[in-house]
C-alpha positions as CSV (number, residue, x, y, z in Angstrom):
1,X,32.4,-47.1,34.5
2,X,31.8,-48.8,30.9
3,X,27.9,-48.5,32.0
4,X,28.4,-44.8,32.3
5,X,30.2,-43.9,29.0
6,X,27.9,-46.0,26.7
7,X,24.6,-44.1,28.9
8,X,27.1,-41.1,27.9
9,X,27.6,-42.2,24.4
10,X,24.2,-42.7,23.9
11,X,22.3,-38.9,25.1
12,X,25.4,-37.7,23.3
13,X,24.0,-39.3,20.0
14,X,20.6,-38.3,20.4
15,X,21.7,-34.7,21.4
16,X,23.2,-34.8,18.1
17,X,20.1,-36.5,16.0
18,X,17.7,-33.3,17.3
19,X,20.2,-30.6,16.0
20,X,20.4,-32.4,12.5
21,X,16.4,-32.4,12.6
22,X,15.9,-29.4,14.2
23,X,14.4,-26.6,11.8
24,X,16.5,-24.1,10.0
25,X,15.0,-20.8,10.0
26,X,14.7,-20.0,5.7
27,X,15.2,-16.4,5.1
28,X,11.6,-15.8,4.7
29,X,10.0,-17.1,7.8
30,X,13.0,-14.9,9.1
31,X,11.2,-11.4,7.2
32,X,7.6,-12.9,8.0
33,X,8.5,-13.4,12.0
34,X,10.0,-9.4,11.6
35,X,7.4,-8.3,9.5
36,X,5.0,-9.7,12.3
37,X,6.8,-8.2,15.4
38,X,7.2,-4.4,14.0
39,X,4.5,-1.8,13.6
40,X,4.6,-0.9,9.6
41,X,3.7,2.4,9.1
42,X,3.2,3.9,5.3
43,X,2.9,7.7,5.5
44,X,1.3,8.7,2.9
45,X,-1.8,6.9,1.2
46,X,-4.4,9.1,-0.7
47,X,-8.3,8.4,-1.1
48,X,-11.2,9.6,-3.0
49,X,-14.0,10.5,-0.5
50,X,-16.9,8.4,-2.7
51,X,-14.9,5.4,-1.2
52,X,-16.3,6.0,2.5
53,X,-19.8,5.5,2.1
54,X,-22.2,3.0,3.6
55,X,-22.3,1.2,0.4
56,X,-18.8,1.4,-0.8
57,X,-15.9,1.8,1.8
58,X,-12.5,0.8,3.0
59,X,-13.7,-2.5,4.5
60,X,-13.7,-3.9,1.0
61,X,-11.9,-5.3,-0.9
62,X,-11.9,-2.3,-3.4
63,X,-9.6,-1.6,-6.6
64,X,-7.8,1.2,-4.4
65,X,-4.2,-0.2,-3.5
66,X,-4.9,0.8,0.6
67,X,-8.2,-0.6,1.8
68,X,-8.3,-2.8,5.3
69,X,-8.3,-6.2,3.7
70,X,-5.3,-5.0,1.4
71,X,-3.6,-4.0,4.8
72,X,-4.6,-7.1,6.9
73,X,-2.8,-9.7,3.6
74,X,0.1,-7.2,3.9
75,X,0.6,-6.9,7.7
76,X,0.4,-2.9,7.0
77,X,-0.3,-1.7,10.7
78,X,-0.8,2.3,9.9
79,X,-1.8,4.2,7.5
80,X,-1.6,8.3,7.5
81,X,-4.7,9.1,4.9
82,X,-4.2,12.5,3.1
83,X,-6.2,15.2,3.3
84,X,-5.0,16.2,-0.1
85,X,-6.0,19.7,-2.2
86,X,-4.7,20.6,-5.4
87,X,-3.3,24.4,-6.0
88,X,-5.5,26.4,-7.2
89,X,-6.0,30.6,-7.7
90,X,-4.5,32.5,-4.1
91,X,-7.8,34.6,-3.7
92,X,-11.1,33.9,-1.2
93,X,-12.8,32.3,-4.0
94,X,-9.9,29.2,-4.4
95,X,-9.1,29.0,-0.5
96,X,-12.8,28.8,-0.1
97,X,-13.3,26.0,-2.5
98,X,-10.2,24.2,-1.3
99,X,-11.6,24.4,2.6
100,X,-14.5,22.6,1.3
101,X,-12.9,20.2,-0.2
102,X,-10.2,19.1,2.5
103,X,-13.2,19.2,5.3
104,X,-14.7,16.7,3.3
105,X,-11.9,14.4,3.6
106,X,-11.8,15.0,7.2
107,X,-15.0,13.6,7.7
108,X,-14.7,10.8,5.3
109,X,-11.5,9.4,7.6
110,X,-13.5,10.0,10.6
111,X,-16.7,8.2,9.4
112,X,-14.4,5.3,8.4
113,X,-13.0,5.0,11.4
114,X,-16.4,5.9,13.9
115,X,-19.1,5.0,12.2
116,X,-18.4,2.7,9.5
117,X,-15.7,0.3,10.9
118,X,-14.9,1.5,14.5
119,X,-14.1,-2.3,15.3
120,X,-11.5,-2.6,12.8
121,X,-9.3,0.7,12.4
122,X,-9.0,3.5,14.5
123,X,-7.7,7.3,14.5
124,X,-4.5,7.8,16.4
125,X,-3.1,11.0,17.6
126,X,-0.3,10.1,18.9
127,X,2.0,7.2,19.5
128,X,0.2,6.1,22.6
129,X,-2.5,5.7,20.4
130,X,-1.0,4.0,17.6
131,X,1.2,1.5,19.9
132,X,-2.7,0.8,21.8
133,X,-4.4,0.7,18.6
134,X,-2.0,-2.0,17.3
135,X,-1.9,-4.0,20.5
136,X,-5.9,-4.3,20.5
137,X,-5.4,-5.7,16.9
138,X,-7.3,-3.2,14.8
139,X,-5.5,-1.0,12.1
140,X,-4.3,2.6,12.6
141,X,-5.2,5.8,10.8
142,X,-3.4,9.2,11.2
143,X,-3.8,12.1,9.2
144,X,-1.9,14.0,7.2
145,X,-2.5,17.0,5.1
146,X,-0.8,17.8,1.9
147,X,-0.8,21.2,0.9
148,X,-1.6,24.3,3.3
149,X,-3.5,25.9,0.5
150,X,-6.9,25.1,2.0
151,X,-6.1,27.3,5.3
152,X,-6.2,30.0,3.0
153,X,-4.8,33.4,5.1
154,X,-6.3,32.1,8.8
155,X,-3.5,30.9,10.9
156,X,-6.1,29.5,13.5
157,X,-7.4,27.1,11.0
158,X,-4.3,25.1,12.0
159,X,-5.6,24.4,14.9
160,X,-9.3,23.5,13.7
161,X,-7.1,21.0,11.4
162,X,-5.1,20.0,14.7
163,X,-8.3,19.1,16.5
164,X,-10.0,17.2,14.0
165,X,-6.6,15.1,13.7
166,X,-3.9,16.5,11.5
167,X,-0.5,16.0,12.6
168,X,1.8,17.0,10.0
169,X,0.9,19.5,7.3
170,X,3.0,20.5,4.3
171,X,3.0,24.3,3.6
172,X,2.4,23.6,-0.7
173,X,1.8,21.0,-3.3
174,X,2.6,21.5,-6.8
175,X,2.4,25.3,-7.2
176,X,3.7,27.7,-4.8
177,X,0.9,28.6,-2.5
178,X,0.1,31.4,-0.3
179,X,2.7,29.8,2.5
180,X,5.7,28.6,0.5
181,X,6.9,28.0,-3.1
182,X,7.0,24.9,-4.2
183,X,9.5,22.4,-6.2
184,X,7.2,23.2,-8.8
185,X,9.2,25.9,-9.4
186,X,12.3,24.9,-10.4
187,X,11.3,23.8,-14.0
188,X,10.9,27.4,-15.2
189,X,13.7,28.8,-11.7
190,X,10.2,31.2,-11.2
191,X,9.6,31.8,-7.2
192,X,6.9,33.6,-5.4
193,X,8.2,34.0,-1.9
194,X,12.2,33.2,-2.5
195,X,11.1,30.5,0.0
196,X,8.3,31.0,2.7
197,X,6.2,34.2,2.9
198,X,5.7,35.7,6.4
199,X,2.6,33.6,6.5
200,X,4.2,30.8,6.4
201,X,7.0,31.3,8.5
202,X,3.9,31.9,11.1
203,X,2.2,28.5,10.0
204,X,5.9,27.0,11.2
205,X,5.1,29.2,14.4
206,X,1.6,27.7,15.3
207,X,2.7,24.1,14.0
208,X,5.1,24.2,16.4
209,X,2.9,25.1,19.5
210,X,0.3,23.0,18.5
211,X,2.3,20.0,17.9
212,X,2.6,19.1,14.4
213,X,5.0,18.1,12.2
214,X,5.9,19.8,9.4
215,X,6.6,18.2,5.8
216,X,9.2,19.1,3.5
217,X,8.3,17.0,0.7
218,X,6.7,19.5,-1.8
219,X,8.1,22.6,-0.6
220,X,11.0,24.3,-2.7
221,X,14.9,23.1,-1.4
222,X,14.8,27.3,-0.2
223,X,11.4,26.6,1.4
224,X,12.6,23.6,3.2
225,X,16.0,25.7,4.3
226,X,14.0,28.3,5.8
227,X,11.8,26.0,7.4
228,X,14.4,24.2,9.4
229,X,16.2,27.1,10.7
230,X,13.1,28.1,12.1
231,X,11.1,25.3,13.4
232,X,11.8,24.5,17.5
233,X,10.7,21.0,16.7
234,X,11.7,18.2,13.8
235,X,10.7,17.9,10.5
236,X,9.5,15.4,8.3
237,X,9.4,14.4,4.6
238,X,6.5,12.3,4.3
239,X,7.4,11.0,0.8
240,X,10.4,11.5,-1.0
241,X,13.6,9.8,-2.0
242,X,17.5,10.6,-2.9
243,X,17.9,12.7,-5.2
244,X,21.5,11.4,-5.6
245,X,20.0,8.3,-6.8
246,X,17.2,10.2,-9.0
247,X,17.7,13.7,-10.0
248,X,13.9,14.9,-9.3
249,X,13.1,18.1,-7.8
250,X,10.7,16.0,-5.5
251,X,13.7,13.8,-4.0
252,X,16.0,15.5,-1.5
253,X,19.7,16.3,-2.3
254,X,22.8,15.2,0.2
255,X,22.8,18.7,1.8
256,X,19.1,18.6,2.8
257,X,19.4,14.9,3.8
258,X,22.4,16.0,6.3
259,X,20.2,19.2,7.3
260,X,16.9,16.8,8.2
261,X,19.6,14.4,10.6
262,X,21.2,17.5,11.9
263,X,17.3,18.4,12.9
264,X,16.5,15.4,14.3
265,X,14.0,14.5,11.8
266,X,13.1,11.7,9.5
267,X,13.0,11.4,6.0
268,X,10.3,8.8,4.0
269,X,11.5,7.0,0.9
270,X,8.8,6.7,-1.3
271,X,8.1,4.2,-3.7
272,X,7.2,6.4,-6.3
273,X,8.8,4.8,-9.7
274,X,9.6,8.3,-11.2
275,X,11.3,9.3,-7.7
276,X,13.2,5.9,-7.5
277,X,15.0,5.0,-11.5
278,X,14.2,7.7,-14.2
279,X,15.3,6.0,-16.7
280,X,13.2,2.4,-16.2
281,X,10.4,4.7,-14.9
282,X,9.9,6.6,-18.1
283,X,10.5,3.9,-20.5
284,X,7.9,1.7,-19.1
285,X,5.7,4.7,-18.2
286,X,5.6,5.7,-22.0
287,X,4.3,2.2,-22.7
288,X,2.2,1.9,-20.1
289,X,0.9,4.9,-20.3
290,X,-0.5,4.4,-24.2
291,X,-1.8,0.5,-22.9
292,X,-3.6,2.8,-20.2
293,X,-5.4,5.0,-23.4
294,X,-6.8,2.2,-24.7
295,X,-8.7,0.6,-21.8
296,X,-9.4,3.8,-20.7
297,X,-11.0,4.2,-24.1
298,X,-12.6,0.9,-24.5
299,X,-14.3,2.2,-21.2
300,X,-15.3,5.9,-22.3
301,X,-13.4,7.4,-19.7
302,X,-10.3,9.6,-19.9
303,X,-6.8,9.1,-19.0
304,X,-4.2,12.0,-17.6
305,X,-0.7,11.5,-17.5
306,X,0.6,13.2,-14.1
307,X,2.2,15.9,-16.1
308,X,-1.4,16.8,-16.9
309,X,-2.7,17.3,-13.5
310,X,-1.8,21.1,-13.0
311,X,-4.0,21.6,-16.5
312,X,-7.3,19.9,-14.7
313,X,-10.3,20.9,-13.2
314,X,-11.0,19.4,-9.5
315,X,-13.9,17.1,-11.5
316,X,-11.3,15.7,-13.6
317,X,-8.9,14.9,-10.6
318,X,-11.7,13.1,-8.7
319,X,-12.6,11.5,-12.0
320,X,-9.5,10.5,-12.7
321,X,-8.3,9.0,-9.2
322,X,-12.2,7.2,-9.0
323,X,-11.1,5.2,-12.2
324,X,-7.5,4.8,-11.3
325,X,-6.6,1.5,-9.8
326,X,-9.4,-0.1,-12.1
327,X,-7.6,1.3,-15.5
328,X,-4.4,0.2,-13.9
329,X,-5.3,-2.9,-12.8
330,X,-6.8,-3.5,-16.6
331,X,-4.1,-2.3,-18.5
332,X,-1.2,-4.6,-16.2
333,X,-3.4,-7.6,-16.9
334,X,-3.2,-6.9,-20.9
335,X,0.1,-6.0,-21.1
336,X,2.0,-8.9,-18.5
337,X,2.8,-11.2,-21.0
338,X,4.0,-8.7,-23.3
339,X,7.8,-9.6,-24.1
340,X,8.1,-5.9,-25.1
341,X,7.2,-4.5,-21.6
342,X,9.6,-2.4,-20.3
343,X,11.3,-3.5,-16.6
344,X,9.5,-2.1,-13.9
345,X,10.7,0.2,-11.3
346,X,10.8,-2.3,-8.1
347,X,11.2,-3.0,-4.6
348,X,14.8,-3.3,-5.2
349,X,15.2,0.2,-6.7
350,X,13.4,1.5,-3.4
351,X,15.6,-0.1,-1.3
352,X,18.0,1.2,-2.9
353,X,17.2,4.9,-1.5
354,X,17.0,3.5,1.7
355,X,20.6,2.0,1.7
356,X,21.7,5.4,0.3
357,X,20.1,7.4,2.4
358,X,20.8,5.4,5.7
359,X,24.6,5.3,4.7
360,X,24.9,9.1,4.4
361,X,22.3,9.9,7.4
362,X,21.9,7.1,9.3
363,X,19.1,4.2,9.9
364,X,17.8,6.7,12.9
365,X,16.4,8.9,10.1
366,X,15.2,7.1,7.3
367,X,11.6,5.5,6.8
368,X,9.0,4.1,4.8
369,X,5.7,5.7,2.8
370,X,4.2,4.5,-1.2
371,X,2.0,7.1,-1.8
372,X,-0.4,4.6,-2.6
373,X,-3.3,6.0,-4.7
374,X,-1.7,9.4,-5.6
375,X,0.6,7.2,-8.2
376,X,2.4,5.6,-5.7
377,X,3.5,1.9,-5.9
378,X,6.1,-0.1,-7.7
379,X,6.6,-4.1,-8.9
380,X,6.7,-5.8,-5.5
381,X,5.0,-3.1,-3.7
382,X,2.3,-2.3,-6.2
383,X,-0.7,-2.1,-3.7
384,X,-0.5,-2.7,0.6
385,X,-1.3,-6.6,0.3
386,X,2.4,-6.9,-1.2
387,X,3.6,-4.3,2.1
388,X,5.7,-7.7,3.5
389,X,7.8,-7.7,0.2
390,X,10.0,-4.7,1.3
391,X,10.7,-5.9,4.4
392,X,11.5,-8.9,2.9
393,X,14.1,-7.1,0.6
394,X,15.5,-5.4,3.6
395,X,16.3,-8.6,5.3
396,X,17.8,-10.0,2.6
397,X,20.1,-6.9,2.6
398,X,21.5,-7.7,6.5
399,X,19.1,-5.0,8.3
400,X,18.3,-6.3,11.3
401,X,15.5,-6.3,14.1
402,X,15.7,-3.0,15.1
403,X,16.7,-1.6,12.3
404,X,14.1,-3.3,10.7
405,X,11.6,-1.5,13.2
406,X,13.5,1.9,12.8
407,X,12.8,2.3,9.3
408,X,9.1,1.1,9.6
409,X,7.8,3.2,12.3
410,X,10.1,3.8,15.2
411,X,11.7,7.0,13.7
412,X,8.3,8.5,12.5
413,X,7.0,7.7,16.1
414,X,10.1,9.1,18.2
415,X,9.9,12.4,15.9
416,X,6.2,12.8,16.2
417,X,6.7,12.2,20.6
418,X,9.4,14.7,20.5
419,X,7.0,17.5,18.2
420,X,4.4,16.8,21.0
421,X,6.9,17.1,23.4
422,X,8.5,20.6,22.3
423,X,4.5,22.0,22.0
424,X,4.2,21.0,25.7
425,X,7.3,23.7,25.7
426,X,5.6,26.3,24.0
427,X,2.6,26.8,26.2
């Protein structure tokens, strides 16, 4: 008997030893083993076309804050690359112009993604495709298009966008265009359409049957209204905050948050600084924006504040957006050590829309985009290497798992099945 308790005694003590050694999990490895197990999905990343060439493309290391090695360091799985137009004149001569301009980003993704690196990303139509894509290790691209303008008065051009890969379209931009007023237009309470014209309440028709989702991002709060009483399917906003939190006309206010849930759809926080804090944004915009002059200068090239934009030519855009991320990237480096610098809006001022927005609505309904090289991107989240930093930050603020999985792709996915789903219903 005394043979058994000491042989007891002594597993009992080395039971004991391996729990004391045994590894505690830190709070990061915790985020990183998340980060690892979700698929990360940003909705909205612009691109310049000049940056899908042979010679210069996405599987560099470029100064553009999406590129594949900037997603592979960040563990981004998806990105939806915009097939972005600026408003511009409603008559044949602007839609024409436009068209030409949003094909060419068409084939720019595609070329990325079948001719230039075919091995390493892929386009995805639907979540089959992007739960496949994932699986086989390469990266994801959707598509997106922001701003209807291009379409000009053909409704069937929907579906020439739907078969060359679009799968959610927003109806303006900044401007109302020939579909919908936009946001825009509460700076001066002028409206074209008191919210969408009888073209667009067609484009919500055909986007619909063909199965794709509609954004409610730039449209006016009217436009957006109208939109969801008459759309069979649900809706998304691909980037945009709480405007509780940050009284833009971009961000979305309680009563279109509750609409969006009661629709089934899913709203993306953005982390766009002048969406997220006003106040920090501005003051270290106005700083940064002067630090941004001078390189600019020293480079003999010009720089635009985004009030600017609607004042430039197309030349000037592309110009400007070219330059971009290397001007940025310039004028952070001289102004870092700067004691006078202005806090930055951050990745906890972004999750802070997200904790708002899930209390009111509910984690089933919230996600994740940057609007990375349109302005996007905030301290902590500046560029998609840094993408593991907000799901750090929503660790360290209890979300779990799967809510952890929600927010970064599972509630964009589910809304996009259930648009394919009610198109299947339409035919």
């Amino acid at each position: 008997m005394r043979h058994f308790i000491l042989f007891s005694s002594l597993i009992l003590c080395i039971s004991c030893g391996e729990k004391k050694t045994e590894k505690t999990e830190t709070l990061e490895e915790k985020a990183q083993r998340i980060h690892d197990s979700v698929i990360t999905i940003d909705t909205h990343d612009d691109f310049n076309v000049d940056n899908f060439t042979p010679e210069v493309n996405y599987t560099q290391n470029l100064d553009t804050q999406v590129n594949l090695p900037k997603m592979e360091e960040g563990g981004l799985d998806v990105a939806w690359l915009i097939v972005y137009t600026g408003q511009d004149s409603l008559n044949a001569e602007g839609y024409a112009k436009a068209q030409e301009n949003a094909m060419a980003k068409f084939d720019a993704i595609h070329r990325l993604c079948e001719e230039i690196a075919p091995d390493q990303i892929e386009l995805a139509l639907s979540s089959a495709d992007v739960r496949r894509i994932v699986a086989s290790g390469k990266k994801v691209a959707m598509i997106g298009v922001e701003n209807a303008y291009p379409l000009g008065e053909d409704i069937s051009k929907i579906e020439e966008y739907h078969k060359l890969g679009a799968r959610y379209i927003s109806l303006a931009h900044n401007g109302h265009s020939q579909f919908s007023d936009s946001n825009t237009g509460e700076a001066d309470d002028q409206w074209l359409h008191q919210g969408l014209s009888e073209l667009g309440k067609q484009a919500v028709a055909e986007m619909n049957r063909l199965g794709i989702m509609i954004d409610v991002s730039h449209p006016s709060k009217e436009s957006m209204v109208q939109t969801i009483q008459l759309s069979k399917a649900p809706v998304i906003a691909s980037h945009s905050s709480a405007r509780a939190l940050c009284d833009h006309s971009r961000n979305l206010d309680d009563q279109q948050l509750l609409m969006i849930k009661e629709n089934g759809g899913v709203v993306q926080t953005v982390a766009f600084s002048a969406y997220l804090n006003t106040e920090k944004h501005e003051a270290r915009n106005e700083y940064m924006v002067e630090v941004s002059k001078q390189v600019a200068d020293s480079l003999g090239l010009e720089w635009y504040d985004r009030s600017q934009f609607s004042d430039l030519t197309q030349e000037q855009k592309e110009s400007f957006f070219a330059n971009y991320g290397k001007i940025r990237d310039l004028a952070s480096e001289r102004s870092k050590n700067d004691p006078n610098l202005p806090p930055a809006v951050n990745v906890s001022d972004f999750v802070d829309h997200i904790d708002y927005m899930v209390k009111l609505i509910g984690v089933d309904h919230v996600g994740i985009s940057s609007d990375f090289d349109g302005g996007g991107g905030i301290e902590g989240w500046s560029d998609a290497s840094e993408t593991f930093n907000v799901t750090l930050e929503l660790v360290k603020r209890g979300y779990t798992q799967e809510e952890i999985a929600k927010l970064w792709g599972e509630n964009l996915l589910r809304v996009l099945d259930r648009v394919q789903e009610v198109a299947k219903t339409l035919e």
